[in-house]
N, C-alpha and C positions, 0 to 999 in steps of 0.2 A: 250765031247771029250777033249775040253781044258785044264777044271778038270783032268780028268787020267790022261794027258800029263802033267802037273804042280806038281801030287804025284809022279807021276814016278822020274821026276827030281828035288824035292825038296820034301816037308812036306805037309802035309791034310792041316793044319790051312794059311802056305802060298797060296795053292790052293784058298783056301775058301775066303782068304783078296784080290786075285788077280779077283775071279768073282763077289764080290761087287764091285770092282772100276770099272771093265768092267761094271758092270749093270747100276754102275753114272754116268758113260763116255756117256755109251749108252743114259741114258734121258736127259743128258746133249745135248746130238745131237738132241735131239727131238726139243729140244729151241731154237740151234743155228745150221740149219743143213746145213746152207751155210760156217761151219767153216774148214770141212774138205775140201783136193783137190780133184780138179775136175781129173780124172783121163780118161778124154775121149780118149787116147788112148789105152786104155783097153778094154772100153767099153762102150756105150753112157752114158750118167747122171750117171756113175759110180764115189763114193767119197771115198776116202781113209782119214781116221785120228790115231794115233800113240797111245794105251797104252801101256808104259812100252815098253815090247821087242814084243809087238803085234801090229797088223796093223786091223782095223774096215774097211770092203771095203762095202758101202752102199750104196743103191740109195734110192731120194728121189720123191715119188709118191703121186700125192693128197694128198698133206702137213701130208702125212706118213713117217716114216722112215723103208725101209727096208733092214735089217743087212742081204748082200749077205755071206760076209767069213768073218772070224776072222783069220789070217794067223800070225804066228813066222817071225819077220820082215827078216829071214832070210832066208826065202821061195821066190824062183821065181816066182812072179805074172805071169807074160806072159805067163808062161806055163802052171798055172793052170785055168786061165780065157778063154783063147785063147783054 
């Protein structure tokens, strides 16, 4: 989905350079997944961390990481969580 939304508004190859850095960003969180904010008024153990103009909103479960939304940082959380 983020893909389509990235060709639609730019190019395939920017698309494509935008979901490896999400993918690094992502293992990157696996090693340090106390880096993002805690965002407990959203939602319990819910964490938010920023790539680019996107937001990772995760929780962290038996030293897993699981990637709840990837949301356009200019997207109303509250409304889509709540």
């Amino acid at each position: 989905m983020i893909f389509s939304f990235i060709i639609a508004e730019d190019r395939t190859i920017n698309a494509d350079r935008f979901i490896d850095k999400l993918a690094k960003k992502y293992h990157w969180l696996t090693e340090f997944p106390e880096a993002g904010v805690l965002r407990d008024d959203l939602e319990t153990n819910l964490r938010s961390f920023p790539v680019d103009r996107y937001i990772l909103y995760y929780k962290v479960t038996n030293k897993n990481l699981e990637l709840i939304r990837v949301l356009h940082g200019s997207r109303n959380i509250e409304n889509l969580i709540n």
